[in-house]
C-alpha positions as CSV (number, residue, x, y, z in Angstrom):
1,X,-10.7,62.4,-0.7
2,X,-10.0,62.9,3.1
3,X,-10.9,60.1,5.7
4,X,-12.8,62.6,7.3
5,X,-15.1,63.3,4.2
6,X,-15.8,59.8,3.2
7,X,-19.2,58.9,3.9
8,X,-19.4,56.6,6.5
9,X,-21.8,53.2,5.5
10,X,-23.4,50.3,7.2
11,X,-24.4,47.2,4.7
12,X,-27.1,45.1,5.9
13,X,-27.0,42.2,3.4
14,X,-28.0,38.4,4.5
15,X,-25.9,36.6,2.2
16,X,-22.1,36.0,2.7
17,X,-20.8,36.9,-0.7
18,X,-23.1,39.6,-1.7
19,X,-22.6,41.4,1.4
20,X,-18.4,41.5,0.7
21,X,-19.0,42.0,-2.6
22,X,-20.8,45.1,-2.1
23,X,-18.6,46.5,0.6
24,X,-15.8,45.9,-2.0
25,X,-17.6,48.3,-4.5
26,X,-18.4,50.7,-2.0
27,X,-14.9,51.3,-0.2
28,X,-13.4,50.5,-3.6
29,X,-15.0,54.3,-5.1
30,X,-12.6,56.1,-2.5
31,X,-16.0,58.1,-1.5
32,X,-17.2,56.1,1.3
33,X,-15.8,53.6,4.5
34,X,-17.8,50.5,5.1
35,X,-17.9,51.0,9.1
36,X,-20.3,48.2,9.1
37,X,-21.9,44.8,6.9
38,X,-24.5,43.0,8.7
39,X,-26.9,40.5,8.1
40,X,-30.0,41.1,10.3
41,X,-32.0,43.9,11.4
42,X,-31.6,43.2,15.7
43,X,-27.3,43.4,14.1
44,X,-28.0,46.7,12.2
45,X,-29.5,48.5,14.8
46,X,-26.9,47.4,17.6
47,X,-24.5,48.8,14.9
48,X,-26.7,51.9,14.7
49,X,-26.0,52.3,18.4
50,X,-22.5,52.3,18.2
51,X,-21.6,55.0,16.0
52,X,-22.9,57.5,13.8
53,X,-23.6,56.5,10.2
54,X,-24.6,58.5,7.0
55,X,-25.9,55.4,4.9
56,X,-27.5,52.6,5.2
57,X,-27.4,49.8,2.4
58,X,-30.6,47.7,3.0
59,X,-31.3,44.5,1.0
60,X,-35.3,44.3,1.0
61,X,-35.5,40.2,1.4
62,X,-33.3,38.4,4.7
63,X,-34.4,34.9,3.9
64,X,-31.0,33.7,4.3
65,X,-31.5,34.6,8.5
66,X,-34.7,33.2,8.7
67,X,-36.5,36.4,10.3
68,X,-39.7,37.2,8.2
69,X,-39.2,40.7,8.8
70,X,-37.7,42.7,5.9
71,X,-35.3,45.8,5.0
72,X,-38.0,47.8,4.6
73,X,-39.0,47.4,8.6
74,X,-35.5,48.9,9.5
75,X,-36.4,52.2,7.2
76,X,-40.7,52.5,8.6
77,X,-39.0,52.4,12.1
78,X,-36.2,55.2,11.6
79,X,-38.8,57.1,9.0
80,X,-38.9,60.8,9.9
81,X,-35.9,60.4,13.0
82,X,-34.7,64.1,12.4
83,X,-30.9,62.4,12.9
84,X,-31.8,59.7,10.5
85,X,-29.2,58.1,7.8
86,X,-29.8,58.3,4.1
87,X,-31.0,55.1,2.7
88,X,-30.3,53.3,-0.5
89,X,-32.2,49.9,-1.3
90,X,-30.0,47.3,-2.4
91,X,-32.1,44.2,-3.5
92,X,-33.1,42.1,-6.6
93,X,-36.6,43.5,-7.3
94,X,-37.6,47.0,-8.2
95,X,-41.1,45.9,-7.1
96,X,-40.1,48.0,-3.9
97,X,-39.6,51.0,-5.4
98,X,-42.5,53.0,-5.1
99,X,-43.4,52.2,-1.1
100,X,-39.3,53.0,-0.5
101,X,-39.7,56.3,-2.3
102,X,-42.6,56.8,-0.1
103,X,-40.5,56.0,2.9
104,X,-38.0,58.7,2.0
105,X,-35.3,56.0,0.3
106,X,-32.5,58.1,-1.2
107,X,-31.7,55.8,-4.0
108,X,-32.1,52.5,-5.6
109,X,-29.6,49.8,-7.0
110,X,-30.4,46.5,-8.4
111,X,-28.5,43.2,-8.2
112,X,-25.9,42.6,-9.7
113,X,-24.4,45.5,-8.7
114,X,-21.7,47.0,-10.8
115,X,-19.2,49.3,-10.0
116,X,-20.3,52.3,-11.6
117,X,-24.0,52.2,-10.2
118,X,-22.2,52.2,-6.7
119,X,-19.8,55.2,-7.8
120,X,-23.1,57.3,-9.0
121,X,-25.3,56.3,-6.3
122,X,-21.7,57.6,-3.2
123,X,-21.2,60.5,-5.5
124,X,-25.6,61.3,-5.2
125,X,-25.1,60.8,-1.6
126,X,-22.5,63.3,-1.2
127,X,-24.3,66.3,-2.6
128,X,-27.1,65.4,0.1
129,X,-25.0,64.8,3.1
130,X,-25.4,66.9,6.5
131,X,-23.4,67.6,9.1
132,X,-22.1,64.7,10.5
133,X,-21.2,64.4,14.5
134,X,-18.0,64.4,16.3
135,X,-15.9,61.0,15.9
136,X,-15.2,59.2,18.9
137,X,-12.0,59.7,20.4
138,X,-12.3,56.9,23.4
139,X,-13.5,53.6,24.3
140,X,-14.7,53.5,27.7
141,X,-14.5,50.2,29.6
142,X,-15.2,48.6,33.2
143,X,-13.1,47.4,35.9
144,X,-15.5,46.5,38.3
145,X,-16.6,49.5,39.9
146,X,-13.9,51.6,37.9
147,X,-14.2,53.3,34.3
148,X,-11.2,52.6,32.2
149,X,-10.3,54.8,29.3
150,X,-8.6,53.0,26.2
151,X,-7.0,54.4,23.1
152,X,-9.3,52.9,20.3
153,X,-6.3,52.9,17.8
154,X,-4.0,50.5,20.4
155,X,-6.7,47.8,20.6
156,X,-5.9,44.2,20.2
157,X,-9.5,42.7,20.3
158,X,-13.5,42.5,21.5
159,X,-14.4,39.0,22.4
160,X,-18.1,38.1,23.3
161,X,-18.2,35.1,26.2
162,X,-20.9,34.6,28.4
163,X,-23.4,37.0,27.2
164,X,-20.7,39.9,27.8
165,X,-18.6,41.8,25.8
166,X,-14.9,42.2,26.4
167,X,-12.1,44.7,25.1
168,X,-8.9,43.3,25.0
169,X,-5.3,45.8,25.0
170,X,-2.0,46.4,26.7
171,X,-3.6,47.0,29.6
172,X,-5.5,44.0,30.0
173,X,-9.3,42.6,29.5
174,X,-12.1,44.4,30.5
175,X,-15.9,44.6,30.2
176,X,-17.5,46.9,27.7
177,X,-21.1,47.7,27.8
178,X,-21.5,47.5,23.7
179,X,-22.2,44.5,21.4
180,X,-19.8,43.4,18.6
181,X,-22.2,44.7,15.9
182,X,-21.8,48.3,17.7
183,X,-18.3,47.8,18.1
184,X,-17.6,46.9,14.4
185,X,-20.0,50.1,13.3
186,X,-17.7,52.4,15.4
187,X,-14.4,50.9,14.4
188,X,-15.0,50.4,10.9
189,X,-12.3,48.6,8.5
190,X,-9.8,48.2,10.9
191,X,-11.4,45.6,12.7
192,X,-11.9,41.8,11.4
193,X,-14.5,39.9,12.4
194,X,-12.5,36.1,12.7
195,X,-15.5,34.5,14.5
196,X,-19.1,35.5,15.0
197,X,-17.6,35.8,18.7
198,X,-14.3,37.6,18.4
199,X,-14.0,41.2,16.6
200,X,-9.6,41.5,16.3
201,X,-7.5,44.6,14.9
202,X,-5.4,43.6,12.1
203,X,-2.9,46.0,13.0
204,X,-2.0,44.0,16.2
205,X,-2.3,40.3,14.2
206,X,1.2,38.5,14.9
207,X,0.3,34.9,13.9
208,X,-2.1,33.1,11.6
209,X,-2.2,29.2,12.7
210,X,-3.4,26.8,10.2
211,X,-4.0,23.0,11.2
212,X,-6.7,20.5,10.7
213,X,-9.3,21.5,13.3
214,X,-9.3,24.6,11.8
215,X,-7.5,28.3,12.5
216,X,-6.5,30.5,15.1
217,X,-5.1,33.9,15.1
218,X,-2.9,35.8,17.9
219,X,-3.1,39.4,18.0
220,X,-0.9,41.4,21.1
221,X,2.2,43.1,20.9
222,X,4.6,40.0,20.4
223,X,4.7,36.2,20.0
224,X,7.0,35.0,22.9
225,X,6.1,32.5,25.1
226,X,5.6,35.0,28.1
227,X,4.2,38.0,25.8
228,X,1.4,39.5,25.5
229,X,-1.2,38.1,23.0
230,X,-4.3,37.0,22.8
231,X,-5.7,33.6,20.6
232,X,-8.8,34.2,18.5
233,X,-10.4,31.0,17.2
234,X,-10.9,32.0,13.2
235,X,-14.6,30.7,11.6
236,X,-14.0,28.4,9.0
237,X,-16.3,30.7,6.5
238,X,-13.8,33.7,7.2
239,X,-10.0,31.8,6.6
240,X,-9.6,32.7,3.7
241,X,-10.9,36.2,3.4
242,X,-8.9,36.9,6.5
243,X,-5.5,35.3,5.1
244,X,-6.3,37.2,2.2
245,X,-6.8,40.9,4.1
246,X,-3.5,39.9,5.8
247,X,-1.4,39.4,2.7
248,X,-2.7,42.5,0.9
249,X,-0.1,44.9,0.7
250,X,2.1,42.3,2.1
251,X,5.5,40.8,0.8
252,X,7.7,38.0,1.7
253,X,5.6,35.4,0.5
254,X,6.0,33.1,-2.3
255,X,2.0,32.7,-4.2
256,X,1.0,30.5,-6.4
């Protein structure tokens, strides 16, 4: 299938390894791109913001965040939106089933998930599918009173400081109006989200710095001493997954 006809999905899943776990199943079908996994319902609807999505994959119960609200709030809220995405429940009781129908829920898969049940429910979403918007082409940034244009595909990193948002490239840093969450929905896979402050493109990571404090990874054009790079502190929760992203596809390494 074309990139351009996979169905474009956000996760919203409190728990760590469930959340991957699904996005593995989903982009592993070939049918859809995970352009977003989340964990609360103020991060899925930043996400929402950013970029158009066709599906939403809503786990019913976020105890793990602490917010008593539920999955189900996300879908009353957007309930009826004529440019509304297709929802699939994705939770551990079917005891939601018949107020998600209700709600205009699209399908339903129980925990654990298994590979198949993801393949049928993508392939189910497919057949219903409308037309989907343009793609966007740019990301538009601020130089004080200035509007800078940036080529999304030459993009080193976002980096959230200060209750702002910044876009780092060739060009230099800049502010940028949208949240991380809304900036991982529009970029899908090829961002990496290192740290809960620091979104980087893997396709500009150079380095990957190991010591006891913990990680850091530079992502720029080149690792000299006067290039251009930037250092992204790397959460201890996401080393490994990101070492492992890195070295997919990768050779030149000896593994155990």
């Amino acid at each position: 299938m074309s990139e351009a006809s996979l169905l474009r999905a956000l996760v919203l899943e409190d728990e760590w390894p469930t959340r991957n776990y699904l996005v593995k199943l989903i982009e592993g079908t070939g049918l859809a791109e995970v352009i977003g996994a989340v964990a609360t319902l103020d991060e899925a609807r930043e996400a929402l913001a950013g970029s158009p999505v066709d599906v939403i994959f809503v786990d019913v119960q976020l105890a793990a965040t602490g917010d008593s609200r539920t999955g189900l709030d996300l879908i009353r809220s957007m309930a009826g939106e004529p440019l509304a995405p297709m929802f699939v429940l994705a939770t551990a009781s079917p005891e939601y089933s018949l107020e998600a129908f209700d709600l205009g829920v699209v399908d339903y898969i129980l925990k654990p998930f298994t590979e198949e049940r993801v393949d049928q429910c993508l392939r189910r979403l497919l057949e219903r599918r409308g037309p989907r918007p343009h793609a966007v082409r740019r990301v538009v940034a601020r130089r004080k009173k200035s509007l800078v244009f940036l080529d999304p595909e030459k993009i080193w990193a976002f980096e959230a400081a200060d209750r702002l948002t910044f876009v780092h490239s060739p060009e230099g840093r800049f502010d940028i109006d949208l949240s991380l969450a809304a900036i991982e929905a529009s970029f899908g896979r090829a961002l990496f989200r290192v740290h809960r402050n620091w979104l980087v493109n893997l396709a500009y990571v150079k380095e990957l710095e190991r010591d006891i404090g913990g990680a850091t990874v530079t992502v720029g054009s080149d690792l000299g001493p006067e290039g251009r790079s930037v250092h992204a502190p790397v959460s201890q929760d996401r080393a490994k997954a990101l070492r492992e992203v890195l070295l997919e596809n990768a050779t030149g390494l000896r593994r155990s």
